[in-house]
N, C-alpha and C positions, 0 to 999 in steps of 0.2 A: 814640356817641349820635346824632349828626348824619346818618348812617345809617339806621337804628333809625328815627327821626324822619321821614327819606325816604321810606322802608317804608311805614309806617303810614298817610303824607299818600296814597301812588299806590293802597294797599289801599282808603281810605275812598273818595278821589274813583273807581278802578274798579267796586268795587260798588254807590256811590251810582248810577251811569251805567247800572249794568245794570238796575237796579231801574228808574229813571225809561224806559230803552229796554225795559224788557218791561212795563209798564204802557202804553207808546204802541203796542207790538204788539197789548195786548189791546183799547185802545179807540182804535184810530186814525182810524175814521171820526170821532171826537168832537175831535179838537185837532191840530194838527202838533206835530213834537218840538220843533221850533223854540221855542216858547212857553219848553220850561225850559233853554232853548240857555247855559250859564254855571252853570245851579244844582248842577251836580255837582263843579265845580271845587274843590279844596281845596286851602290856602294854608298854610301855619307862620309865626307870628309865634314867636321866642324871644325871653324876657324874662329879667329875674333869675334867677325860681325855678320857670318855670312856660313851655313852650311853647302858645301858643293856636294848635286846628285849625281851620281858619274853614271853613264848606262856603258855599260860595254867596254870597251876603252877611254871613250869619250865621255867629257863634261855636257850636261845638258840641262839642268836647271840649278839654280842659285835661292836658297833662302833665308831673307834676311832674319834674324835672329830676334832680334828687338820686336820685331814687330808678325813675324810667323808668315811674312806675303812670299810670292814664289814668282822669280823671274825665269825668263831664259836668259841664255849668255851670248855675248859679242866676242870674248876669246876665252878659254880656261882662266877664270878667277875675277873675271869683268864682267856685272850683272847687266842686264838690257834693260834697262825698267820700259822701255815700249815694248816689250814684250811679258806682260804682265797675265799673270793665270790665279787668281782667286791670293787664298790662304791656306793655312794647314786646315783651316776647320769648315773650307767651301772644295776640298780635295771630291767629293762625292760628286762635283756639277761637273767633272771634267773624263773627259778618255786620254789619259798620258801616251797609250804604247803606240801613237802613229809618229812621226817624224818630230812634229809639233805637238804640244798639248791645241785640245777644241773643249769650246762648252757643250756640252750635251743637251739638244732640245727638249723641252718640255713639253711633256704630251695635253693635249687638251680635255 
């Protein structure tokens, strides 16, 4: 699980990073990167029954332990379940680094 967990933290905080670095490609004349220098960074607290993914400062996803699914959150430490994004081991069908986790379309 601890693993798994590992996984998912270097998935989110990588494509949080690309996202924030292709948005400073497209508007660089307007800011330096510098400005979100830390905001991609993400952390794992493990609690009881529920690891918390922090991006940045903020809590952003929740997952539950027992069972390896991945919610978003309604406040720090309160999981959404209507906000539901796969499992640790469906982590490959998703793009994390936008505001929201989305599934990723399948090409035909």
């Amino acid at each position: 699980m601890l693993n798994k967990l590992e996984h998912f933290r270097a998935l989110v905080e990588a494509q949080t990073k690309a996202r924030y670095t292709a948005e400073w490609e497209r508007d660089r004349k307007y800011y330096d990167l510098a400005v979100h220098a830390g905001s991609w960074v993400c952390k794992v607290k493990i609690g009881r029954k529920y690891a918390n993914v922090d991006v940045g400062k903020s809590g952003k996803y929740m997952v539950e332990l027992s069972t390896g699914n991945i919610y978003g959150i309604k406040g720090y430490g309160v999981i959404h379940r209507g906000h539901s994004y796969g499992n640790l081991d469906t982590t490959h069908e998703y793009f994390w680094g936008e505001y929201t986790a989305h599934k990723l379309t399948q090409a035909a």
